[in-house]
ZAMARGU-4260 file (C-alpha; in steps of 0.2 Angstrom, whole numbers, plus 5000, padded with zeros to 4 digits):
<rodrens>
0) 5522/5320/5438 | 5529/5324/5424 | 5520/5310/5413 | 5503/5316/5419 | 5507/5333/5415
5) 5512/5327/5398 | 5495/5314/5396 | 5485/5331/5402 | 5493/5343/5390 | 5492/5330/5376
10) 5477/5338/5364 | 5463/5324/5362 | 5448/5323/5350 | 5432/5319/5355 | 5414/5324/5350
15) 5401/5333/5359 | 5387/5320/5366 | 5373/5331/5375 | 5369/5351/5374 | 5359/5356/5389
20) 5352/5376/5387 | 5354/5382/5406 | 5349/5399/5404 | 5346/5412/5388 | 5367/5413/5388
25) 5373/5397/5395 | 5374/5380/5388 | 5382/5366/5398 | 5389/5352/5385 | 5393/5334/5387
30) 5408/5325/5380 | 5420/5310/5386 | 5437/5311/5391 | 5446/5297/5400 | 5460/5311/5406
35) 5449/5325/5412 | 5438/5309/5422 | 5453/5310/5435 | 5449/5330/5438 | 5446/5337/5456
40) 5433/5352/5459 | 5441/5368/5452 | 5452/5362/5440 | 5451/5368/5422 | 5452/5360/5405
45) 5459/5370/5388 | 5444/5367/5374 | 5449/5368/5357 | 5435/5373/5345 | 5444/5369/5327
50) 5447/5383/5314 | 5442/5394/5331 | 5452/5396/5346 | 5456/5386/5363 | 5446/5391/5377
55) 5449/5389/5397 | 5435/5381/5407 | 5430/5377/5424 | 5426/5358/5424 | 5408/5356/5429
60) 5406/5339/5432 | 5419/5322/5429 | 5412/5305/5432 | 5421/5289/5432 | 5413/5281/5417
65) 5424/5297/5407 | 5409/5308/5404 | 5413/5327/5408 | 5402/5343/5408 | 5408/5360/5406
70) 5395/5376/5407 | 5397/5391/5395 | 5391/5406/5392 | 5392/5414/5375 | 5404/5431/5378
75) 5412/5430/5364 | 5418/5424/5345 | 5425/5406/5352 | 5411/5405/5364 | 5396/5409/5353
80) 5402/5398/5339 | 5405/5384/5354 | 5385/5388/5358 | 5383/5385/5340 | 5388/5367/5338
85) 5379/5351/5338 | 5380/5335/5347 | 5391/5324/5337 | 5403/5338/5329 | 5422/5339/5336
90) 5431/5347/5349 | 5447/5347/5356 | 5451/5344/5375 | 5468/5346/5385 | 5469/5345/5404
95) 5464/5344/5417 | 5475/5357/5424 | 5479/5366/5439 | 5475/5366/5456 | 5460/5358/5467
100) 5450/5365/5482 | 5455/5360/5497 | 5441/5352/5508 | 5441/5354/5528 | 5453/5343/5539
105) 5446/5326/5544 | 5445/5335/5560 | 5432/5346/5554 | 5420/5331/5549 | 5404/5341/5557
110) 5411/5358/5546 | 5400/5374/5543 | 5404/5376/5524 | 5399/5393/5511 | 5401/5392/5494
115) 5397/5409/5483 | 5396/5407/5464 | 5393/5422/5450 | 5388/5415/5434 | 5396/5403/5427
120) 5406/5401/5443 | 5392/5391/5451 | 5396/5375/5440 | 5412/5370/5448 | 5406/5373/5466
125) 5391/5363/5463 | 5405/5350/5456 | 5413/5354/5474 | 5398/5351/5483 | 5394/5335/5474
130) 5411/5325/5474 | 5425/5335/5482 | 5414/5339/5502 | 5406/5322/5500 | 5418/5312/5512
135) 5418/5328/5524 | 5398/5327/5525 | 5396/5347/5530 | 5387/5349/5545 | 5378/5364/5537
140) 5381/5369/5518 | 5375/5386/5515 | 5376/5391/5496 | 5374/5410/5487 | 5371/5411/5470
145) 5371/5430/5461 | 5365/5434/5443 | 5360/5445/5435 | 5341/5442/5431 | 5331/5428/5437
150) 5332/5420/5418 | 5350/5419/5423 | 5351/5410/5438 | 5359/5393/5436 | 5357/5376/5445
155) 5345/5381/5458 | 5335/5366/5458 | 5353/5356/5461 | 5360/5367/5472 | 5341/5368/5485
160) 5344/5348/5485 | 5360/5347/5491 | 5360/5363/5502 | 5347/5349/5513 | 5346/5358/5529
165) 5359/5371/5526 | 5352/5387/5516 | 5351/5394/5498 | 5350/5410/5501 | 5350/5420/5477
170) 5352/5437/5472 | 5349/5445/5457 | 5354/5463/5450 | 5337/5468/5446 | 5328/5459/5462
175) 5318/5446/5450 | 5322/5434/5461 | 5330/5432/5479 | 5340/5447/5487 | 5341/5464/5476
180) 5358/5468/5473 | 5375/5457/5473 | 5381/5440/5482 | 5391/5453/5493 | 5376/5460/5501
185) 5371/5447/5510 | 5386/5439/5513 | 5392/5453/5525 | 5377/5450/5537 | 5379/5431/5537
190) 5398/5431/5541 | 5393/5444/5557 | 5380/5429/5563 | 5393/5414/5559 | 5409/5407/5559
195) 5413/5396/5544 | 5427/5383/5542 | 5430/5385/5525 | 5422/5397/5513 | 5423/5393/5491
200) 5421/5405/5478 | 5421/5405/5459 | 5414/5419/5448 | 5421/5436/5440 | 5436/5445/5447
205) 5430/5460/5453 | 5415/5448/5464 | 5431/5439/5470 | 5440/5452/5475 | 5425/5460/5484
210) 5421/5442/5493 | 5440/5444/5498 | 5440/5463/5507 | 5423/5453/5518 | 5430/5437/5523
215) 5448/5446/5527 | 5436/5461/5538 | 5429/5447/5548 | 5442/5434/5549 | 5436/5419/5540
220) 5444/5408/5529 | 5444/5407/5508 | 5449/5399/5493 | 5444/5408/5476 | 5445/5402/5460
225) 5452/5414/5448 | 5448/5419/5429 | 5460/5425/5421 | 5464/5425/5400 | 5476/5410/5399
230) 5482/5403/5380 | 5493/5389/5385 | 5487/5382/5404 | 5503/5375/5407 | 5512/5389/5415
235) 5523/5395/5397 | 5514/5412/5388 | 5512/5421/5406 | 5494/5428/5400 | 5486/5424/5415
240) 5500/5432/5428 | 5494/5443/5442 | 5506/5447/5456 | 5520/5435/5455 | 5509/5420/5451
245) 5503/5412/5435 | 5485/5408/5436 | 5485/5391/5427 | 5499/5383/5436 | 5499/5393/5451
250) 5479/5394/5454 | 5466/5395/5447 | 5463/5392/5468 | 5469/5403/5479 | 5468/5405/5498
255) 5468/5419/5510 | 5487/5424/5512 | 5491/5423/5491 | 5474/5434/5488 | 5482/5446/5501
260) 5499/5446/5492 | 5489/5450/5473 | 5475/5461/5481 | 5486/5477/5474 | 5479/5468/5455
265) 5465/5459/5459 | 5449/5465/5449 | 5459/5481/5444 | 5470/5474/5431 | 5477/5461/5419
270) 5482/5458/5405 | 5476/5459/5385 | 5481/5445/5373 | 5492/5459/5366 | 5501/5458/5382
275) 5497/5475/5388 | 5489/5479/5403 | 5472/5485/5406 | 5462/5492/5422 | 5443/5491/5424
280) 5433/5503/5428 | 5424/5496/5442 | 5433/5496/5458
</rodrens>
């Protein structure tokens, strides 16, 4: 273990091989790594954009010829000037890091599976959907996407294909496209029709932490991937703490019972990289 955690935290350089545009915000780029090809759905890498700043981000896709995807959208200094770069220029990669999602028991072969992605946080359940549920071969995958505006929906065409005779069921903020409003809307009147045996979600805090107060009202089972601001990714700087756990090393999946134990902080505060605490305003 501990030469694995020393290969993952070891920086690497490589260079930037494909930019696909995804939406007016997001670009998914392309690069090889031989270490990050070993990562499970919902681990993260540390990108290092040189003379910039190292960024935390969900692993999108890892093949076994080295070749992995990460999806971005520009928020920010580091991530703008990431959006900026051309195929062939340098970055830096450590990882991958943290923990996986769990797929059902072999018990559960014939499974009823959810997954709810926000954003950004669609990229490394489609990864999950792909790869990590493929030896479980979900009797029905049912899949709900949110964004804001229809231009920001991501990976429909990839999610319709592999939701097969499950459902795809997209919202959008301003009702451009799908359901009117937010992933929560209609996800409290599928979990009153069915019982799920394992339900994933990845996106911003405050939709996690309302998916959370649903699937605890009707008894059904989750693991949430968490974003939180994280510098180091290897458990040390303690940016990314909520509750008594440490996102990178702890997380970034959680499951019912730790969500329950953090639910005091989850989408109301965290921390600055000053290291002062800040509470949103949305709760």
């Amino acid at each position: 273990m501990l030469d694995y955690l020393t290969a993952a935290n070891t920086l690497r350089t490589t260079k930037i091989e494909q930019i696909i545009t995804e939406s007016p915000s997001v670009k998914t780029f392309i690069f090889k790594d031989k270490q990050c090809a070993k990562a499970k759905p919902g681990q993260f890498l540390m990108l290092w954009i040189p003379g910039i700043d190292e960024i935390p981000l969900s692993i999108f896709n890892a093949t076994k010829n080295g070749k992995i995807s990460v999806s971005v959208k520009a928020v920010g200094e580091a991530t703008q000037h990431l959006h900026n770069m051309k195929t062939k220029e340098t970055i830096g990669i450590r990882g991958p890091f943290g923990n996986n999602f769990t797929p059902p028991t072999v018990t559960q072969m014939q499974a009823n599976i959810l997954l709810i992605g926000g954003g950004t946080g669609t990229a490394p359940l489609l990864f999950l959907a792909k790869t990590g549920l493929a030896t479980i071969k979900p009797k029905k995958l049912t899949f709900i996407v949110g964004a804001r505006t229809q231009n920001e929906l991501l990976f429909t065409e990839h999610l319709f294909k592999i939701c097969q005779e499950g459902k795809l069921i997209t919202t959008t903020n301003d009702g451009t496209h799908g359901h009117k409003g937010v992933v929560t809307e209609p996800l409290t009147e599928l979990l009153s029709q069915e019982k799920f045996d394992a339900i994933y979600t990845c996106g911003p805090e405050i939709m996690v932490k309302k998916i959370f107060e649903t699937t605890q009202k009707h008894k059904q089972p989750l693991q949430a991937s968490l974003e939180r601001l994280m510098r180091c990714g290897i458990g040390l700087c303690g940016s990314c703490t909520i509750g008594k756990y440490r996102v990178c090393k702890d997380g970034p999946i959680f499951n019912n019972t730790q969500l329950d134990e953090i639910k005091n902080e989850l989408g109301i505060s965290k921390l600055n990289p000053n290291g002062s605490k800040t509470f949103t305003t949305n709760t």
